[in-house]
N, C-alpha and C positions, 0 to 999 in steps of 0.2 A: 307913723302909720305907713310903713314901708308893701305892705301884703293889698293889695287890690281884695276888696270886698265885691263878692260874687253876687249879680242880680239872681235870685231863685232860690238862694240856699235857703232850706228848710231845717228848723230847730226845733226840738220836741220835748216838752215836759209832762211827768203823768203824776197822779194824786190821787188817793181812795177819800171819800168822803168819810170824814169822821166826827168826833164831837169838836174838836179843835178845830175845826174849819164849816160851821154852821153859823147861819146867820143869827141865829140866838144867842149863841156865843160871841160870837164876832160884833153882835154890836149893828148890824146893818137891817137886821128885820125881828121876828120872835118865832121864827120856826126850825126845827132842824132840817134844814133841806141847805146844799152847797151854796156859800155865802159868795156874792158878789166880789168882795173883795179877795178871797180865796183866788175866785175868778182871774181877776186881774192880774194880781200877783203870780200864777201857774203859766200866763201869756208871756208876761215881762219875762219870768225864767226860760220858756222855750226862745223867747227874741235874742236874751244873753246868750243863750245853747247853739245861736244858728250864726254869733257874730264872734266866739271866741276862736276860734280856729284862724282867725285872720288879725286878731290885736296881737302888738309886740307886746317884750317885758315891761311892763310899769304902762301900760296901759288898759282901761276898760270903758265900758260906758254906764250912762245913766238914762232912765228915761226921762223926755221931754214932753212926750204926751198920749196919751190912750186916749180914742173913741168907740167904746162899745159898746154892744147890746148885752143884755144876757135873757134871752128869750126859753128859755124853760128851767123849771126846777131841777132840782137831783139830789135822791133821797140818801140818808147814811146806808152807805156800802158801796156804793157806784165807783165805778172807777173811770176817771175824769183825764182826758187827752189835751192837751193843747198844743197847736204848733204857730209856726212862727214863719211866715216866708218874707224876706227882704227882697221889694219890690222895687229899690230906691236909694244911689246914694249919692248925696250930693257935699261934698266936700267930708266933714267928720260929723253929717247927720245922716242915719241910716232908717228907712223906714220900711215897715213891716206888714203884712195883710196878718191877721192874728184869727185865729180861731180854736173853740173849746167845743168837745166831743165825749159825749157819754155813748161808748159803742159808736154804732153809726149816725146818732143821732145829733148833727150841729145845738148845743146847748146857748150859745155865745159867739159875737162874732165881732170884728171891727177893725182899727187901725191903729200903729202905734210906731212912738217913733223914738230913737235913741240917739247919743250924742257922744262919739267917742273922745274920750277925756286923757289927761295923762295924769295918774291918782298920785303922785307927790304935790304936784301944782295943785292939784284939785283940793286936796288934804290939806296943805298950806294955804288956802283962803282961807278957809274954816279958821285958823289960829288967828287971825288979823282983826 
């Protein structure tokens, strides 16, 4: 971890609602409106978006933990923002303000935090 991780930097992930990411499908509720989990996972990819410009070769990170809301629905078609600001880093844990946006309107919000890893070490527990 040679590249200093910048306080502010913002990461952005976007997604159209579709069948493939409704909570009836996914398992989390029985409606078609933008599934929680969809949710999460669109944040986690904007936190990756906003900390890869600063990992070396053979390194990435993982998440460590998400706290959010997801305070409104969103129906099949919408097209879904999330971004990712890193607020925070303390040694190789990086943490993030996250938030999810249909239009202008905050759908989801919360905190989340990642852990930069070095993926051959990481990959070799896994064998053990």
């Amino acid at each position: 971890m040679a590249k200093e991780i910048s306080v502010g930097t913002v990461g952005t992930a976007e997604v159209a609602v579709t069948a493939v990411n409704t909570a009836d499908v996914m398992g989390s509720g029985t409606l078609p409106v933008f599934a929680t989990p969809a949710m999460c996972a669109l944040m986690e990819k904007a936190a990756v978006r906003a900390v890869e410009d600063f990992m070396e070769d053979g390194e990435s990170t993982v998440g460590i933990k998400l706290a959010i809301s997801h305070d409104a629905p969103s129906p099949l078609g919408a097209e879904i923002t999330a971004t990712a600001t890193i607020t925070a880093v303390e040694g190789r844990k990086v943490s993030f303000a996250v938030e999810a946006r249909e239009g202008d309107r905050i759908i989801g919000k919360g905190t989340h935090e990642r852990f930069i890893i070095d993926c051959e070490r990481f990959m070799n527990k896994l064998k053990k």
